[in-house]
C-alpha positions as CSV (number, residue, x, y, z in Angstrom):
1,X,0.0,0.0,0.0
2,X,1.7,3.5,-0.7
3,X,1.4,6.6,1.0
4,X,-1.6,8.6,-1.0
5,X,-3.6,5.5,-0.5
6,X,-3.0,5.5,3.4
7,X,-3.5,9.2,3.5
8,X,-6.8,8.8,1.7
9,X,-7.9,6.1,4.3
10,X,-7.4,8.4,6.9
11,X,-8.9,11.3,5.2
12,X,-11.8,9.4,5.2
13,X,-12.0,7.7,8.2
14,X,-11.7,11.5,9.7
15,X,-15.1,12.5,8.0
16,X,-16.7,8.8,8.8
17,X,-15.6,9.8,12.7
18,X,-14.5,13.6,13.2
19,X,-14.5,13.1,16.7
20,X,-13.2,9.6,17.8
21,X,-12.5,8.2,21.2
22,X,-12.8,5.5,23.8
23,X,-15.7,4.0,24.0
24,X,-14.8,3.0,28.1
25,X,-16.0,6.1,30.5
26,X,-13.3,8.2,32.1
27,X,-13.1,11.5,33.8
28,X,-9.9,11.9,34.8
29,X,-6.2,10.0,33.9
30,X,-6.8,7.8,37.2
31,X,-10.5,6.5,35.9
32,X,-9.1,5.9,32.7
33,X,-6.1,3.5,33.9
34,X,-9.0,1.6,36.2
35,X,-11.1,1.2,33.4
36,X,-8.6,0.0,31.2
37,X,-6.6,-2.0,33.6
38,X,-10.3,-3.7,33.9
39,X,-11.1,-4.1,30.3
40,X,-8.8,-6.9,29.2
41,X,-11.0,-9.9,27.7
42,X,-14.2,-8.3,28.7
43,X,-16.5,-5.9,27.1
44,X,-16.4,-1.8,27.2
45,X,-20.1,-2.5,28.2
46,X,-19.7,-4.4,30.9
47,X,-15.9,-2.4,32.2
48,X,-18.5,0.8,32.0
49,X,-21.4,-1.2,34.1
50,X,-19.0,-1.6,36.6
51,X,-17.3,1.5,36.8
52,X,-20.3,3.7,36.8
53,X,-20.7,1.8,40.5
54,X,-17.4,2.1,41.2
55,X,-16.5,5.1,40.6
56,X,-18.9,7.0,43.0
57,X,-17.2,5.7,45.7
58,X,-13.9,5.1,44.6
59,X,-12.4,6.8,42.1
60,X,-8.8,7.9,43.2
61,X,-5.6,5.5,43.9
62,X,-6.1,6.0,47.9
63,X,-10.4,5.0,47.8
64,X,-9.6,2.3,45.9
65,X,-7.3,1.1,49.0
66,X,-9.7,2.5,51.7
67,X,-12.5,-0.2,50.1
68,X,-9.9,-3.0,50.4
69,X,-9.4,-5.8,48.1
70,X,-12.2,-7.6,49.1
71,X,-14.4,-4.5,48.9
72,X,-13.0,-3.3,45.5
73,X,-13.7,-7.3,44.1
74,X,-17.8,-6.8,45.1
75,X,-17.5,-3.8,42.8
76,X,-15.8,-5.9,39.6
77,X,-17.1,-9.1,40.0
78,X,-18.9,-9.0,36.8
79,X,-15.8,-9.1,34.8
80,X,-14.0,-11.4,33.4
81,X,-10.6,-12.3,35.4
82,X,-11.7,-9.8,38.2
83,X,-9.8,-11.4,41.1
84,X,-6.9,-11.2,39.2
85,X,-7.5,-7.6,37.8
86,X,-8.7,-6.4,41.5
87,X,-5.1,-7.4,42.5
88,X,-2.9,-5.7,39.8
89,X,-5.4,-2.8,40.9
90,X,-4.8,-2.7,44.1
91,X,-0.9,-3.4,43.6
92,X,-1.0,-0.3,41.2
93,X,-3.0,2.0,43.5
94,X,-0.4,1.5,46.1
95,X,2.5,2.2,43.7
96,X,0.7,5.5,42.7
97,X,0.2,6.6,46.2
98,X,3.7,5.7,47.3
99,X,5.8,6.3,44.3
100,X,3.6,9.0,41.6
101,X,1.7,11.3,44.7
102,X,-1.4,9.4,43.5
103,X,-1.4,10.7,39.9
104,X,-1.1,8.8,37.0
105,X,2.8,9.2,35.4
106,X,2.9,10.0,32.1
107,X,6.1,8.2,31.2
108,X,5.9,4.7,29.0
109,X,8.4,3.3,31.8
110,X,6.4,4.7,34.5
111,X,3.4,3.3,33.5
112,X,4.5,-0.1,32.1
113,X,6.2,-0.6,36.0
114,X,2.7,-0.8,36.9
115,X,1.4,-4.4,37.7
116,X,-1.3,-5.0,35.1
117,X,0.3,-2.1,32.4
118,X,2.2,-3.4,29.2
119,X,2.7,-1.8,26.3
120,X,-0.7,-1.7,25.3
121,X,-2.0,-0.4,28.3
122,X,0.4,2.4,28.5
123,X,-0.2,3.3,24.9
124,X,-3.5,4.2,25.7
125,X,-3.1,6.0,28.9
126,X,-0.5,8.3,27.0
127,X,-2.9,9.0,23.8
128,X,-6.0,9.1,25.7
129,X,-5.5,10.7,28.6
130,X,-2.3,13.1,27.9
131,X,-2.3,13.5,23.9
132,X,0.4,11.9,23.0
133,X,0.5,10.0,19.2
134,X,0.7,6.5,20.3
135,X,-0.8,3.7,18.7
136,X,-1.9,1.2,20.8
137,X,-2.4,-2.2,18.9
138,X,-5.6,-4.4,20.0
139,X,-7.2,-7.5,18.5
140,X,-9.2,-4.9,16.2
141,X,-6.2,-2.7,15.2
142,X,-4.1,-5.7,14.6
143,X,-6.5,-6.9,12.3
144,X,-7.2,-4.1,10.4
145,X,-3.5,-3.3,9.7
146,X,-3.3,-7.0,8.1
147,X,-6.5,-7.6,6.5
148,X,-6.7,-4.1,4.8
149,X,-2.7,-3.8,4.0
150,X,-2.6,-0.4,6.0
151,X,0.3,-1.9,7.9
152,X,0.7,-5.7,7.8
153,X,3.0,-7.2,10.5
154,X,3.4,-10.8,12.3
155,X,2.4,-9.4,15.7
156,X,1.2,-6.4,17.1
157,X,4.8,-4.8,18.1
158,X,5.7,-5.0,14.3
159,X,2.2,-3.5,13.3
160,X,2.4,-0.8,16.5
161,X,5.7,0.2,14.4
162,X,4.7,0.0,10.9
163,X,1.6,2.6,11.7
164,X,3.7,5.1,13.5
165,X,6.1,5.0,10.7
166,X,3.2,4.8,7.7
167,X,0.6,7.0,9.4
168,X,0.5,10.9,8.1
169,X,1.4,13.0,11.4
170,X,-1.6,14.7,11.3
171,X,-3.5,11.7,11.6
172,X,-1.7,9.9,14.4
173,X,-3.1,11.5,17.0
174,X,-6.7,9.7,16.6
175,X,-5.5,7.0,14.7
176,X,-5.7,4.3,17.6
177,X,-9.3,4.9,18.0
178,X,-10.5,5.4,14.1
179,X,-9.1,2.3,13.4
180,X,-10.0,0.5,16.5
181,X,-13.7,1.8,15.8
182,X,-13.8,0.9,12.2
183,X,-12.7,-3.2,13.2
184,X,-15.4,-3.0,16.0
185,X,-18.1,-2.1,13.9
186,X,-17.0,-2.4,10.2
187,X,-14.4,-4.4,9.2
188,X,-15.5,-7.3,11.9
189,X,-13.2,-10.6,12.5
190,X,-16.2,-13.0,11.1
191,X,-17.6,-11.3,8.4
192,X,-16.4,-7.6,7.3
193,X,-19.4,-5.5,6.0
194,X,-17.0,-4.6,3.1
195,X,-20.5,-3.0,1.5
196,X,-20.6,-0.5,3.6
197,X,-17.1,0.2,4.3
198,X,-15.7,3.7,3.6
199,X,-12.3,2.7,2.6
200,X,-13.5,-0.6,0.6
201,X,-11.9,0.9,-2.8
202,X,-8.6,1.5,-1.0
203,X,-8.6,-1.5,1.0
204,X,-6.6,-4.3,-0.7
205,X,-8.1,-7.8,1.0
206,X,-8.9,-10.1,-0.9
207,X,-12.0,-11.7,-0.1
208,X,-13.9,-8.8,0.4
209,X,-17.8,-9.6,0.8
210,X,-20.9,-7.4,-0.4
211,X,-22.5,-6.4,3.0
C-alpha cells in the first residue's frame, strides 16, 4: 500500500468519525487506567457497568485502597478475570500513592512498572489521557492493519511500528481509535461489512464480501 492510499484512508475515516475516542467512560487519567486496567478480555459494556458503580465511591488510587481488596472485588465481579485484575489494581494503586503522589505518570516506563500495564495499556493511557500519538495495537487494530494492507505485520509490536512509521502526522493522534472503531463495527473478524465500508476501494483484502 503507498502513501496517497493511506492518506486517503485516513482522510476518510476522519469525516466517517470527526471526533473519535474511547468507547470506556473516564473523567480523569486515574478512571481511565482503572477502566482500562479492567477491560482486558471483557466488554467496554460491561468495564463501564462496573465502573459507573465504582467510581462514586472510589475513584482515586487511595479509595480504591480504603475499600480493600475484598471490597473493591464486590464492585468488579462482573468481569472477566476480576480477582486477578482487582489485584494488579490494588498493587497499582499502592504504587501510585507511594511512588507518583497518587497521579497517574505519564512516562511509557512509568506506567509499564505498573502491575497490570504493558505496552498496550500504557499506549492508551498516554494517547488518551495526555495527547500523546501512540498507537496502541488491539485484536481490532491488529487486524485491520493486516486484512486491509494499511500496515501488515506478524504481531502487534511490528504493526504498532509499521503505523507510526506509515501514518501521516496529522492523523496519528486519533489513529488508535479510528481504526480501533472501524474493526469493531466495520471491518469485523467474522464477516467484514465490506458493502458498507468507507475505505472498501482503498482497502486491498482479498476476499472482500458485499455487505
Amino acid at each position: 500500500m503507498n502513501a496517497a492510499k493511506r492518506r486517503e484512508i485516513f482522510e476518510r475515516l476522519k469525516v466517517h468519525i470527526p471526533e473519535p475516542t474511547t468507547e470506556l467512560n473516564w473523567a480523569t487519567p486515574f478512571e481511565l487506567l482503572t477502566a482500562v486496567l479492567l477491560s482486558a478480555q471483557a466488554t467496554d459494556v460491561g468495564v463501564n457497568k462496573a465502573t459507573a458503580k465504582l467510581f462514586p465511591v472510589a475513584n482515586t488510587p487511595q479509595a480504591i485502597i480504603d475499600l480493600g481488596l475484598e471490597g473493591l472485588k464486590t464492585y468488579i465481579k462482573t468481569i472477566g478475570l476480576y480477582n486477578t485484575k482487582a489485584e494488579n489494581l490494588m498493587k497499582t494503586c499502592h504504587l501510585l500513592v507511594e511512588k507518583h503522589q497518587s497521579e497517574v505518570p505519564k512516562t511509557r516506563a512509568a506506567l509499564e512498572a505498573l502491575p497490570g500495564v504493558g505496552r498496550k495499556t500504557a499506549n492508551v493511557i498516554l494517547n488518551t489521557a495526555f495527547g500523546q500519538p501512540t498507537i496502541a495495537v488491539d485484536t481490532h487494530i491488529f487486524r485491520v492493519s493486516n486484512r486491509t494492507g494499511l500496515a501488515p505485520g506478524k504481531d502487534v509490536l511490528e504493526v504498532e511500528k509499521k503505523l507510526l512509521r506509515y501514518v501521516p502526522s496529522e492523523f496519528k493522534q486519533d489513529a488508535h481509535h479510528w481504526l480501533i472503531l472501524h474493526g469493531r463495527y466495520t471491518c469485523i473478524a467474522r464477516k467484514p461489512r465490506c458493502g458498507s465500508c468507507v475505505i472498501e476501494d482503498l482497502c486491498e483484502y482479498r476476499d472482500k464480501v458485499e455487505l
